[in-house]
ChimeraX commands (.cxc) that place a marker at each C-alpha (Angstrom):
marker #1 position -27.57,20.79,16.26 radius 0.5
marker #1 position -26.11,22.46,13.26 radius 0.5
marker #1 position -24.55,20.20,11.12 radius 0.5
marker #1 position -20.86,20.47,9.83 radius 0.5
marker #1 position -18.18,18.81,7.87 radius 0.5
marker #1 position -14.34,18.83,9.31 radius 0.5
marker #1 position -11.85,19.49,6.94 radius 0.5
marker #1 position -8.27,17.93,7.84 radius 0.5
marker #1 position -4.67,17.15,6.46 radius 0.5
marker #1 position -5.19,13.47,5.84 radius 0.5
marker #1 position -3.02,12.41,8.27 radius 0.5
marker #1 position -3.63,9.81,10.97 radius 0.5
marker #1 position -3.02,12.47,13.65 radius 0.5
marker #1 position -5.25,15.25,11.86 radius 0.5
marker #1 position -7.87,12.37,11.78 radius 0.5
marker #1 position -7.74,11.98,15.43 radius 0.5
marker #1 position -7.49,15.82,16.16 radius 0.5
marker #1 position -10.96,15.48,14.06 radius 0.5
marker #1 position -12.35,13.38,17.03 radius 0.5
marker #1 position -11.27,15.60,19.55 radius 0.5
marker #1 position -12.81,18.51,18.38 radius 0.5
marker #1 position -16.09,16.66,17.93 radius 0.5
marker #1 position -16.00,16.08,21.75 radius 0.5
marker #1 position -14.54,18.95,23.03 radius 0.5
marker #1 position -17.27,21.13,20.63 radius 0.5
marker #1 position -19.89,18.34,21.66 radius 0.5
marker #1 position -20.91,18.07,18.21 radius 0.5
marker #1 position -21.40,14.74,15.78 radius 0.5
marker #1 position -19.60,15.99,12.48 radius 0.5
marker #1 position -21.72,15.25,9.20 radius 0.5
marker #1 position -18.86,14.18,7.50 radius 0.5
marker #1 position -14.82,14.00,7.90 radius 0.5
marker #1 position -13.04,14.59,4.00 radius 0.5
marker #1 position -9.07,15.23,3.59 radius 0.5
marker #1 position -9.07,19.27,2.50 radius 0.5
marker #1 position -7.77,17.86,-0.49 radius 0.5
marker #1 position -10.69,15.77,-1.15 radius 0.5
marker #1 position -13.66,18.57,0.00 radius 0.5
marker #1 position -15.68,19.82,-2.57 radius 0.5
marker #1 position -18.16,23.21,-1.72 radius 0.5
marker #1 position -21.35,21.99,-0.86 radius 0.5
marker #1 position -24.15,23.79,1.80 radius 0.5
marker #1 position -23.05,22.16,5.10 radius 0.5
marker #1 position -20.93,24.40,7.11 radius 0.5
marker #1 position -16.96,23.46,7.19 radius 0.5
marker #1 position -14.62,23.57,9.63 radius 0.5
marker #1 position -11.01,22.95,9.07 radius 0.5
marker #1 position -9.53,20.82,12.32 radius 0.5
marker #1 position -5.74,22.04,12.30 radius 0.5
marker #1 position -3.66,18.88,13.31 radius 0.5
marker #1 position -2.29,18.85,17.10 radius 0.5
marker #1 position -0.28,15.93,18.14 radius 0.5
marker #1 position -1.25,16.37,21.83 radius 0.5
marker #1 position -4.79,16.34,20.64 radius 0.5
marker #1 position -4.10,13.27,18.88 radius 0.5
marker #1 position -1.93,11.18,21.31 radius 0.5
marker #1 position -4.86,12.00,23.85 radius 0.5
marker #1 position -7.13,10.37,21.86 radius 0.5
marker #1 position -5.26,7.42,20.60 radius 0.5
marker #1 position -3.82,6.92,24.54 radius 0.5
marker #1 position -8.04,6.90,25.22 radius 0.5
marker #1 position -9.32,4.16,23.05 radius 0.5
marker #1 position -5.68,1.89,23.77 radius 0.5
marker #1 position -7.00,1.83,27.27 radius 0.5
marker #1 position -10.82,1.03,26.89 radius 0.5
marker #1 position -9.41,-1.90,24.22 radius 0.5
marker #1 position -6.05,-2.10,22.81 radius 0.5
marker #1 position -7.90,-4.36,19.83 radius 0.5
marker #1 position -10.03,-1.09,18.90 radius 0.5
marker #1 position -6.95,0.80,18.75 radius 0.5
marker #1 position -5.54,-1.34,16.63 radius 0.5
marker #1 position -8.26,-1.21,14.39 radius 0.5
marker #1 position -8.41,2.51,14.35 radius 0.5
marker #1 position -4.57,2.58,13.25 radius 0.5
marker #1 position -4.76,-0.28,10.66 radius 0.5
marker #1 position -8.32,0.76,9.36 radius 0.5
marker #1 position -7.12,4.37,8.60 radius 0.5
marker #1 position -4.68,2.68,6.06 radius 0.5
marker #1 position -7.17,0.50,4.59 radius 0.5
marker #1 position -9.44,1.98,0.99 radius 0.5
marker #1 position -12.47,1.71,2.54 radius 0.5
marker #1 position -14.99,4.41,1.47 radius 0.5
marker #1 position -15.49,7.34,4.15 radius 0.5
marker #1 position -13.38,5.31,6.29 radius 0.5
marker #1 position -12.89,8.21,8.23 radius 0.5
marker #1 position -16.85,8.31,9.25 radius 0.5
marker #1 position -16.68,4.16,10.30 radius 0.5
marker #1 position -13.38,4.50,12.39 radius 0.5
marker #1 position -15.17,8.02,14.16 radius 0.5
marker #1 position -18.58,5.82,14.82 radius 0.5
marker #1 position -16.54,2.92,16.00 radius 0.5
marker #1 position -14.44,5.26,18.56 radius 0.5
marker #1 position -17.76,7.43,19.52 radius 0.5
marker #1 position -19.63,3.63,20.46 radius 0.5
marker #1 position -16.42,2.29,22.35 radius 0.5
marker #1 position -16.74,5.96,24.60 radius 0.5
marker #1 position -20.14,5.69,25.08 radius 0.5
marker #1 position -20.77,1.98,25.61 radius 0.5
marker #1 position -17.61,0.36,26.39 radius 0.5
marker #1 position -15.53,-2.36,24.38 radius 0.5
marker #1 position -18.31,-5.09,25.14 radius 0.5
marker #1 position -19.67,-5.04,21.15 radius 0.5
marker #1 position -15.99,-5.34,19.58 radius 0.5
marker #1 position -16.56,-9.62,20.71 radius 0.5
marker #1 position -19.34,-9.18,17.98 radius 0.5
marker #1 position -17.75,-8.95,14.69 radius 0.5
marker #1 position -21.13,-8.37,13.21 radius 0.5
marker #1 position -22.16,-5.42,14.97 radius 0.5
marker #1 position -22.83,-2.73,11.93 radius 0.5
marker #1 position -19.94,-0.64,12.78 radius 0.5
marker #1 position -17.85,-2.35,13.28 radius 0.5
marker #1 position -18.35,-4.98,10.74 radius 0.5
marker #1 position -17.23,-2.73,8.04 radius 0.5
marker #1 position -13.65,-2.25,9.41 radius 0.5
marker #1 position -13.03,-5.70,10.25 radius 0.5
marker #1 position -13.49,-6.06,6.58 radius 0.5
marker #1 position -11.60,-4.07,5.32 radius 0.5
marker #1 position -8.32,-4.48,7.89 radius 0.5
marker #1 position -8.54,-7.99,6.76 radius 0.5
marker #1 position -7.76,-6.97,3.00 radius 0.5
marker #1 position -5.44,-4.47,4.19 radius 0.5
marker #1 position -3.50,-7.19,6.20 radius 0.5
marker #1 position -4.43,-9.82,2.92 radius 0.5
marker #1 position -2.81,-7.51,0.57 radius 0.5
marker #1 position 0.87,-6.52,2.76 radius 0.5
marker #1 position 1.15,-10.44,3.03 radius 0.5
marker #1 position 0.81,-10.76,-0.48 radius 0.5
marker #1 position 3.38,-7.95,-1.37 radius 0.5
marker #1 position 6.27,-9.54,1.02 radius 0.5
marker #1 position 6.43,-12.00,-1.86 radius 0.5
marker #1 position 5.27,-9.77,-4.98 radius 0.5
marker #1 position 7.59,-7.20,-4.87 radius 0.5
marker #1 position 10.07,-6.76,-7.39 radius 0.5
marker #1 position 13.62,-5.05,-6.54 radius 0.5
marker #1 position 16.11,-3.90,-9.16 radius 0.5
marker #1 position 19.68,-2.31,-8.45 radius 0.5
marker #1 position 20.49,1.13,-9.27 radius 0.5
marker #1 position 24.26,1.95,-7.83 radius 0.5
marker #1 position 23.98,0.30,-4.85 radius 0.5
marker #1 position 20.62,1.05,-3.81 radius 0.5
marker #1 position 17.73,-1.61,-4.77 radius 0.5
marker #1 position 14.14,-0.17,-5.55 radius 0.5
marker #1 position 11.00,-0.89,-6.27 radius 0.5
marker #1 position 7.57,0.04,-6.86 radius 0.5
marker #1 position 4.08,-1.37,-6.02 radius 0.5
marker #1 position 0.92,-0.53,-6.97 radius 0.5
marker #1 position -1.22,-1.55,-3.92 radius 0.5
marker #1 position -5.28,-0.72,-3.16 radius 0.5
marker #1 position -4.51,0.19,0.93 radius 0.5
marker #1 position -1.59,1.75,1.97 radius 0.5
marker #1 position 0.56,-1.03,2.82 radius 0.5
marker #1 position 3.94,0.70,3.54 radius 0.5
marker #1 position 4.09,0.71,6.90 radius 0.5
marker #1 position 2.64,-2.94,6.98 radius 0.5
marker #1 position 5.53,-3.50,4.69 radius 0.5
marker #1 position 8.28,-1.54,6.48 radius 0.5
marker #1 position 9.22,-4.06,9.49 radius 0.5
marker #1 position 9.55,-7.06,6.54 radius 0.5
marker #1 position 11.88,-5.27,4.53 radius 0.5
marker #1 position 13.77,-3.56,6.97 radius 0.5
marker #1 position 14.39,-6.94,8.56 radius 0.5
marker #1 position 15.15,-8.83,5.55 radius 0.5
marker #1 position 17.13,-6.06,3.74 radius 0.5
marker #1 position 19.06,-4.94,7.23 radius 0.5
marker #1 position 22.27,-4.23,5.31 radius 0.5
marker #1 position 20.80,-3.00,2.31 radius 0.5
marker #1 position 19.87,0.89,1.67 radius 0.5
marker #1 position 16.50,0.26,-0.68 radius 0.5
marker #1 position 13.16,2.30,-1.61 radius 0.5
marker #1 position 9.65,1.12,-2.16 radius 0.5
marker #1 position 7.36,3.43,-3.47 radius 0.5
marker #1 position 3.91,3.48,-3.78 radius 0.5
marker #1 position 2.77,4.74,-7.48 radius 0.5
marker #1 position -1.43,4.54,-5.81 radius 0.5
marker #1 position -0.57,6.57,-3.16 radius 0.5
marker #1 position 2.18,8.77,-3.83 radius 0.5
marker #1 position 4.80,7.86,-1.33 radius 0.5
marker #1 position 7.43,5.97,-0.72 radius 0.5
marker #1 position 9.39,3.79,2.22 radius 0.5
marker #1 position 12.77,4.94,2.24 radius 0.5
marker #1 position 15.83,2.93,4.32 radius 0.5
marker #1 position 19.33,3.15,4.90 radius 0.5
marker #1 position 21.73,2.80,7.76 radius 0.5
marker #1 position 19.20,1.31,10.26 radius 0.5
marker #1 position 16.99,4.15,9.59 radius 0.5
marker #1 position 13.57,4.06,7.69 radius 0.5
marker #1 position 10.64,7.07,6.78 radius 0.5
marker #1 position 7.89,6.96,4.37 radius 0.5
marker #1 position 7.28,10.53,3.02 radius 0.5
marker #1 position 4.99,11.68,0.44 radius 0.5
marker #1 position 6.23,11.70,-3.24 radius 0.5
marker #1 position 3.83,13.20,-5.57 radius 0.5
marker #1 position 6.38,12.42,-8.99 radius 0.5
marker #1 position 8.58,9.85,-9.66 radius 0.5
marker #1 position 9.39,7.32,-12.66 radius 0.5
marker #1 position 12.63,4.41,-12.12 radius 0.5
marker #1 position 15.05,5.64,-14.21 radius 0.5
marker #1 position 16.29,2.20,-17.04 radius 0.5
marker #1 position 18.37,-0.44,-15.92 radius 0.5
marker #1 position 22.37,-0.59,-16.09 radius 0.5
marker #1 position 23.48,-3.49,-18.27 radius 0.5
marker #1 position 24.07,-5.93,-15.56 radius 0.5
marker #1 position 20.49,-4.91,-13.84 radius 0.5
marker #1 position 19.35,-5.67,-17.14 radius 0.5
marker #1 position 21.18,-9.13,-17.86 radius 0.5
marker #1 position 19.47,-10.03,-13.93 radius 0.5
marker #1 position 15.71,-9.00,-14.88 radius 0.5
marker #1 position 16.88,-11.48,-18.10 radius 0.5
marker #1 position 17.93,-14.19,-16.40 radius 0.5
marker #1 position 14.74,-14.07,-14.13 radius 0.5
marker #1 position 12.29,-13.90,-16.82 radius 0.5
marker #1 position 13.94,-16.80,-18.41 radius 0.5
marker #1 position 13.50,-19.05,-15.40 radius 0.5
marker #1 position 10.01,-17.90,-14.90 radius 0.5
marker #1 position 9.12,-19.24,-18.31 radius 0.5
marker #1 position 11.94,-22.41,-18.37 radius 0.5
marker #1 position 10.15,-23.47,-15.23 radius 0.5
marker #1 position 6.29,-23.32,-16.51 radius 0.5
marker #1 position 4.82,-26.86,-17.84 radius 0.5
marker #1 position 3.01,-25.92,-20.46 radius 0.5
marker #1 position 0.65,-29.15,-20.27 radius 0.5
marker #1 position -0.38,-28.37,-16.80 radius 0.5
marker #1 position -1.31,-24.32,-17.91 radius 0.5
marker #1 position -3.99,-23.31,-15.56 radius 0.5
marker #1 position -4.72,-19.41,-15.74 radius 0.5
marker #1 position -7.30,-19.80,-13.36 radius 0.5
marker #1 position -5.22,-21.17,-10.78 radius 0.5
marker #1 position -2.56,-18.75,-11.33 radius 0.5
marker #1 position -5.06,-15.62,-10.84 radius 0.5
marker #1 position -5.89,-16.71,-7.40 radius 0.5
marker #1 position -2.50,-17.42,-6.41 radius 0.5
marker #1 position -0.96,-14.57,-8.08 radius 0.5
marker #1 position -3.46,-11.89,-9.07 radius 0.5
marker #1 position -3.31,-10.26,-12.06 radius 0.5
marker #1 position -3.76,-6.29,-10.75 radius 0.5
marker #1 position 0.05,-7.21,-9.26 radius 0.5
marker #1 position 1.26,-7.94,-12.93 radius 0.5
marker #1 position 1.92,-4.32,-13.46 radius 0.5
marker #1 position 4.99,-4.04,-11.35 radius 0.5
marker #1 position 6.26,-7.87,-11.64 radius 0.5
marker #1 position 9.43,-8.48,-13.75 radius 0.5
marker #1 position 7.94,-11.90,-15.02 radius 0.5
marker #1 position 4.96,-9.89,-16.99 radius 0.5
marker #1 position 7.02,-6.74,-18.12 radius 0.5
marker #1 position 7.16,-6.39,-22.18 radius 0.5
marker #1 position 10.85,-6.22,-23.77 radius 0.5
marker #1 position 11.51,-2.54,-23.33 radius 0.5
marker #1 position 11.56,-3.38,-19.70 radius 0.5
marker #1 position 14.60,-5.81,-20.31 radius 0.5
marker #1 position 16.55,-3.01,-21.97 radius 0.5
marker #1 position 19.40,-1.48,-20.52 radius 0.5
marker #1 position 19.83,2.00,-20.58 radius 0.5
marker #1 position 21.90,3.84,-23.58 radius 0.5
marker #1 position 21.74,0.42,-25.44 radius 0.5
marker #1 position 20.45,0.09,-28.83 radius 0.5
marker #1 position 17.01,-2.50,-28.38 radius 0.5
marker #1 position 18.79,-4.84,-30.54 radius 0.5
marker #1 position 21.67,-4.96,-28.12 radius 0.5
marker #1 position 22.57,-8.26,-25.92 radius 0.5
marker #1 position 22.65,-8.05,-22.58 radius 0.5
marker #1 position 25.02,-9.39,-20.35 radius 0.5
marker #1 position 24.35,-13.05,-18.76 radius 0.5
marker #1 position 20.84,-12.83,-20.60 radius 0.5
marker #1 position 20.57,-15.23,-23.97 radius 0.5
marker #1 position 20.28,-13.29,-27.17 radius 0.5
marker #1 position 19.10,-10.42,-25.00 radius 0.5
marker #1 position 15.32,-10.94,-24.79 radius 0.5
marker #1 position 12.98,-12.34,-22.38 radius 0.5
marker #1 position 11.12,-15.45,-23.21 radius 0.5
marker #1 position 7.58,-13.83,-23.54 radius 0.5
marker #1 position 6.62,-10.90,-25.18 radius 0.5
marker #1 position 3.77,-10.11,-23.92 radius 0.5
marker #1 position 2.34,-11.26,-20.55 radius 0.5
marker #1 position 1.72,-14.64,-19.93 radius 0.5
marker #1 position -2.14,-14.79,-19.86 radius 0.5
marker #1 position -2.23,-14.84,-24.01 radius 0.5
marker #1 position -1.23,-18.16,-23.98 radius 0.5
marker #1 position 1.23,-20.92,-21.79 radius 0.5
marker #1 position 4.21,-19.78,-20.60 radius 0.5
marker #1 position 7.32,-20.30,-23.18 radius 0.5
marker #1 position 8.81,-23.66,-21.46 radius 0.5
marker #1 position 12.34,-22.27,-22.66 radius 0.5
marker link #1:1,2 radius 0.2
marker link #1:2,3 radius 0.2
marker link #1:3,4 radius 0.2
marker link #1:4,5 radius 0.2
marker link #1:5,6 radius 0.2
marker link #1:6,7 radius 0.2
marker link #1:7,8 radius 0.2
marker link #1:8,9 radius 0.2
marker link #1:9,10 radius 0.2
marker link #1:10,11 radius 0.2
marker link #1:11,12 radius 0.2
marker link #1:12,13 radius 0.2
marker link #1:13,14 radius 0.2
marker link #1:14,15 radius 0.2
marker link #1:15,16 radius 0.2
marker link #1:16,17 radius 0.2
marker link #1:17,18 radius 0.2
marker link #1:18,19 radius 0.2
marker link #1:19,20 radius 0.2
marker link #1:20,21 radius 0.2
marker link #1:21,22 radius 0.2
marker link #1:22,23 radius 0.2
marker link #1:23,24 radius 0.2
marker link #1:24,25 radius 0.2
marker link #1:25,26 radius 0.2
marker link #1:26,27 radius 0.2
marker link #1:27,28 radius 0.2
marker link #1:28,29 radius 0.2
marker link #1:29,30 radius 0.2
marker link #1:30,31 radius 0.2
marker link #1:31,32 radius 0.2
marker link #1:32,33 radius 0.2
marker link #1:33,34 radius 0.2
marker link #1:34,35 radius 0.2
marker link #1:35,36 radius 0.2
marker link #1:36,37 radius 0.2
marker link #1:37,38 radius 0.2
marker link #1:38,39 radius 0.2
marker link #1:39,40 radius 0.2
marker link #1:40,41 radius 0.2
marker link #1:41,42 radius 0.2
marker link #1:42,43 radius 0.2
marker link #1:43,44 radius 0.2
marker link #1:44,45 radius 0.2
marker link #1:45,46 radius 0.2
marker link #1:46,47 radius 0.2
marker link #1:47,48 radius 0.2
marker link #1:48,49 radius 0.2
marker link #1:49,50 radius 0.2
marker link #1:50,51 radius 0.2
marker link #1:51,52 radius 0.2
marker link #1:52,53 radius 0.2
marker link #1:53,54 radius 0.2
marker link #1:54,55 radius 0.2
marker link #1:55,56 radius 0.2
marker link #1:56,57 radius 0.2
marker link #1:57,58 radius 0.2
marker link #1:58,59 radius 0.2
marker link #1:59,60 radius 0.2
marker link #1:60,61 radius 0.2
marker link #1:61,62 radius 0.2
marker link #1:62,63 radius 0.2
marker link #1:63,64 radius 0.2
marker link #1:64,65 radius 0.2
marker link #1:65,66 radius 0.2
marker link #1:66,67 radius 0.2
marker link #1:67,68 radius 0.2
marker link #1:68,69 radius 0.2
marker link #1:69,70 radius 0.2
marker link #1:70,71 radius 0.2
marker link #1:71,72 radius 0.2
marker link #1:72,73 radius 0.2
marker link #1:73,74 radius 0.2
marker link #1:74,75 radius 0.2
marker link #1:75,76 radius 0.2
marker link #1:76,77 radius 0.2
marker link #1:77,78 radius 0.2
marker link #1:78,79 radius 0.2
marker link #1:79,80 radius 0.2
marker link #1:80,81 radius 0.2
marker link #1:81,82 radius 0.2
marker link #1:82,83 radius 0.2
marker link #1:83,84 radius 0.2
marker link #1:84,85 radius 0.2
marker link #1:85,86 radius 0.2
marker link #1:86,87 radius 0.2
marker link #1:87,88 radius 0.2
marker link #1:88,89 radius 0.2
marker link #1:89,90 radius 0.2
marker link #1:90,91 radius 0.2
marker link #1:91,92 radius 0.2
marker link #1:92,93 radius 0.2
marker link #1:93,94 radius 0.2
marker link #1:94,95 radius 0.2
marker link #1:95,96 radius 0.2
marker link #1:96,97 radius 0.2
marker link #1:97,98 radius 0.2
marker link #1:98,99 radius 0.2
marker link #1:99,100 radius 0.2
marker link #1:100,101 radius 0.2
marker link #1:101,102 radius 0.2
marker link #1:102,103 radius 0.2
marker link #1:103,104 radius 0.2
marker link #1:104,105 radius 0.2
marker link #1:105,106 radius 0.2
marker link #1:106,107 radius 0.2
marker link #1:107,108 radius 0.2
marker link #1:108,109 radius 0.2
marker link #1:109,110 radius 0.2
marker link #1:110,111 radius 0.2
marker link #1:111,112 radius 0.2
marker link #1:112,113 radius 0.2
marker link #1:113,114 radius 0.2
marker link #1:114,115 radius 0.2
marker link #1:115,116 radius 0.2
marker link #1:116,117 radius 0.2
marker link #1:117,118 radius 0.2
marker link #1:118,119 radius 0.2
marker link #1:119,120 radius 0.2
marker link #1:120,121 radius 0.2
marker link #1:121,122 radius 0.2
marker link #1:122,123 radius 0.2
marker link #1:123,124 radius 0.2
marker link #1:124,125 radius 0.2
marker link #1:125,126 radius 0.2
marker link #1:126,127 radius 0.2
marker link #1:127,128 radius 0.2
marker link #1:128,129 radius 0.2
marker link #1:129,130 radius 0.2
marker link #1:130,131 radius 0.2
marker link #1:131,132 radius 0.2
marker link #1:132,133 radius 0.2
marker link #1:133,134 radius 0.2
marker link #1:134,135 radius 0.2
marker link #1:135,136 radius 0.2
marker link #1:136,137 radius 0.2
marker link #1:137,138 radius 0.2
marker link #1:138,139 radius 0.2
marker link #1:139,140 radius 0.2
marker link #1:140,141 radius 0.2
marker link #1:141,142 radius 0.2
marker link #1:142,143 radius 0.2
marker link #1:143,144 radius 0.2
marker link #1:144,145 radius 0.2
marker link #1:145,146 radius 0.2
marker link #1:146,147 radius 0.2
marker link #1:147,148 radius 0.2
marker link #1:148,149 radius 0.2
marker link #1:149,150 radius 0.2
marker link #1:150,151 radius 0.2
marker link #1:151,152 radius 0.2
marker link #1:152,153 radius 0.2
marker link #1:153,154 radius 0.2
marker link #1:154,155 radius 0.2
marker link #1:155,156 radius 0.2
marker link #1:156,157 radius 0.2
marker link #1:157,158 radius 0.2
marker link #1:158,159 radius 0.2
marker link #1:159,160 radius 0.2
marker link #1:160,161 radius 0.2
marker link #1:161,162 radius 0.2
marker link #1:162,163 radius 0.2
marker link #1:163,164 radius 0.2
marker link #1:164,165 radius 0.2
marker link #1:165,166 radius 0.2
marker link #1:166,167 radius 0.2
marker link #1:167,168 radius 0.2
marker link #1:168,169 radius 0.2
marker link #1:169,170 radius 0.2
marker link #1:170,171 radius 0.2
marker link #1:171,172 radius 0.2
marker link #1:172,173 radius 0.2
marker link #1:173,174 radius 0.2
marker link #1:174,175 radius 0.2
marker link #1:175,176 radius 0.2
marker link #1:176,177 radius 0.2
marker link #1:177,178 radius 0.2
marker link #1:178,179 radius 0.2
marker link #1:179,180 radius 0.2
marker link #1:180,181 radius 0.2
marker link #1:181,182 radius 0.2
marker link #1:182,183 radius 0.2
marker link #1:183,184 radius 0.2
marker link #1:184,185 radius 0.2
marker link #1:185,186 radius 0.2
marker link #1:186,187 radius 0.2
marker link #1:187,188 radius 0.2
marker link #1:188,189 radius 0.2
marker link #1:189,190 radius 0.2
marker link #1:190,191 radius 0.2
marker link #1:191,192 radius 0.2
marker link #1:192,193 radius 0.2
marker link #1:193,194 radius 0.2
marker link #1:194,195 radius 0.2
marker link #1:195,196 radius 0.2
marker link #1:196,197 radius 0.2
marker link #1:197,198 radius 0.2
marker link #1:198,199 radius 0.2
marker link #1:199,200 radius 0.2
marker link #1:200,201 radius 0.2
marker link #1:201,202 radius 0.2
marker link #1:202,203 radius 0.2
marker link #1:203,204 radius 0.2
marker link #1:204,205 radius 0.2
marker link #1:205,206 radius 0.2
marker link #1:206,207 radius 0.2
marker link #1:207,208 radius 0.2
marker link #1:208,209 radius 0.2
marker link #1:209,210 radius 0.2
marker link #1:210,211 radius 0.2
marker link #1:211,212 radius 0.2
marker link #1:212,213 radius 0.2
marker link #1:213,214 radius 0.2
marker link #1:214,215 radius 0.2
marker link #1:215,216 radius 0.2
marker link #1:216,217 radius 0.2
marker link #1:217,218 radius 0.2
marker link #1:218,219 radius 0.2
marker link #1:219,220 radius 0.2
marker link #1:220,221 radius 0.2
marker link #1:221,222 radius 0.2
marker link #1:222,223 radius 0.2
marker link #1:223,224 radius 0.2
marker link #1:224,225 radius 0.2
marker link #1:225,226 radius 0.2
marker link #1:226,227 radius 0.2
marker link #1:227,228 radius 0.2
marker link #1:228,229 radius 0.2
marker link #1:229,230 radius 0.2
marker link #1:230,231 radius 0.2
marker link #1:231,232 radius 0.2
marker link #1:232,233 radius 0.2
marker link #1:233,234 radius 0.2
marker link #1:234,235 radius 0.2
marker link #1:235,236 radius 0.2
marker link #1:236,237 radius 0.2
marker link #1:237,238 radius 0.2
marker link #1:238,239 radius 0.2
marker link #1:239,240 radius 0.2
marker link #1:240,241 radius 0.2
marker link #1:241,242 radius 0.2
marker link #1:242,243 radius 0.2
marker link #1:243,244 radius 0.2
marker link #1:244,245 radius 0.2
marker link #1:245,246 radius 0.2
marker link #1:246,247 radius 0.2
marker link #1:247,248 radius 0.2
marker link #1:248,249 radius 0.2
marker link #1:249,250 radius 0.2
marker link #1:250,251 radius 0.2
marker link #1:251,252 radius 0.2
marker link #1:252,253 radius 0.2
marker link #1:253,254 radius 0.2
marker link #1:254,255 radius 0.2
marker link #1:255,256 radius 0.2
marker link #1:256,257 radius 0.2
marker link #1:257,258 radius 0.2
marker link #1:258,259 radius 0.2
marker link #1:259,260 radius 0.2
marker link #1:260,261 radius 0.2
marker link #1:261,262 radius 0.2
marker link #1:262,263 radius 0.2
marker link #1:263,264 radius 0.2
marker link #1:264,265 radius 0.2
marker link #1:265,266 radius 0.2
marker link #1:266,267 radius 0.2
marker link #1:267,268 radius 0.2
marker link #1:268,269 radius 0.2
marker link #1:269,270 radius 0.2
marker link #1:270,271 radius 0.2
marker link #1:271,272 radius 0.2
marker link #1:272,273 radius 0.2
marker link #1:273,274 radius 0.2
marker link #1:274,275 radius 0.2
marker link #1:275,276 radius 0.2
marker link #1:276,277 radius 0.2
marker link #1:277,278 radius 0.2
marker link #1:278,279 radius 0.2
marker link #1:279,280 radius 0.2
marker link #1:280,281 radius 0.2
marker link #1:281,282 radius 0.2
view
């Protein structure tokens, strides 16, 4: 059997479109690499165009041998784990050939892997429901994470929920997209370039007045970094308000000197993240 490499659009429905060609060819791909991603190499490659009939077949397949492994096929193609795309097609290819009986073993070396790595996935959306950050800008609140998996549509049923009223953005700096959602309506669509434009004075004066509690509220004589980490870990800092430097508190066309509205003397309380020392107790 010759061996090949499919080439598709890295989307969840070119992914599928990949396993549908492998049966309807009856061939076992080598590898499965976003077109993006392929580099030459001395396999043949064939590029799987993406079919949504294709795909819906496929998905509609595995739902009915297990809705679990279907489940896992949708969350594990969000997850970062490496050649995912190979684990989720061996996973599928054993469910169609033996049945759903080895999904009750969560040991079972493929499927093992996924389980793994959908329980980070799922570990790190919970995590961002209460790490994420929103500022105002006219009317619209936005915000931006920096997550391993792609947690936006993990995210998207929390926030549209919460923020039902509200028209907000999340985007994803990792992954280059963003959750948009206004008027009852929400999309995530790629965004290759974007940078949050500075605060409005009263934005400002409210990033202020939330670093200053962060750090009035911290007991310095029970400082524990340690415990802090696990609770809170530090690759989230990046995008928190509580561990931005000053510029961050600035509001735009404002000299840095400047007070800001609501905010004393203008400044947070720490300039420079917390883990140099204990938090300023105000």
């Amino acid at each position: 059997m010759p061996e090949v490499i499919y080439l598709y659009d890295g989307s969840l429905d070119g992914f599928l479109c990949c396993i549908f060609e492998s049966y309807a060819k009856k061939e076992i791909p080598t590898d499965i690499l976003q077109e993006e991603l392929w580099e030459p190499t001395l396999y043949s490659v064939r590029a799987v165009p993406s079919d949504v009939a294709h795909a819906r077949r496929v998905l509609r397949r595995v739902a009915v041998l297990s809705p679990y492994a279907a489940d896992l096929l949708q969350r594990g193609f969000l997850t970062c784990l490496d050649r995912r795309e190979l684990f989720l097609y061996r996973m599928v290819a054993k469910l169609l050939r033996e049945g759903p009986g080895f999904l009750r073993n969560p040991a079972d070396e493929v499927l093992y892997p996924i389980i793994k790595a959908v329980r980070a996935l799922n570990g790190e959306a919970q995590l961002l429901r209460g790490f994420v950050r929103f500022s105002e800008f006219s009317g619209v609140l936005g915000a931006e994470i920096e997550p391993k998996n792609r947690v936006l549509p993990l995210l998207r049923g929390h926030f549209c929920s919460r923020y039902r009223n509200e028209a907000f953005f999340i985007y994803d700096r990792v992954h280059r997209e963003a959750l948009f959602y206004a008027d009852g309506k929400a999309r995530i669509v790629p965004l290759e370039h974007f940078e949050m434009e500075a605060p409005g004075a009263e934005e400002a004066g409210y990033r202020l007045l939330w670093k200053r509690f962060y750090d009035t509220v911290a007991i310095r004589e029970r400082y524990n970094p340690k415990c802090r980490m696990t609770h809170m870990p530090k690759r989230y800092w990046n995008t928190m308000t509580e561990f931005q430097p000053p510029s961050y508190f600035r509001a735009k066309n404002s000299p840095s000197e400047r007070a800001v509205p609501f905010a004393p003397n203008g400044r947070p309380g720490l300039a420079k993240p917390a883990e140099s020392g204990p938090s300023d107790p105000g």
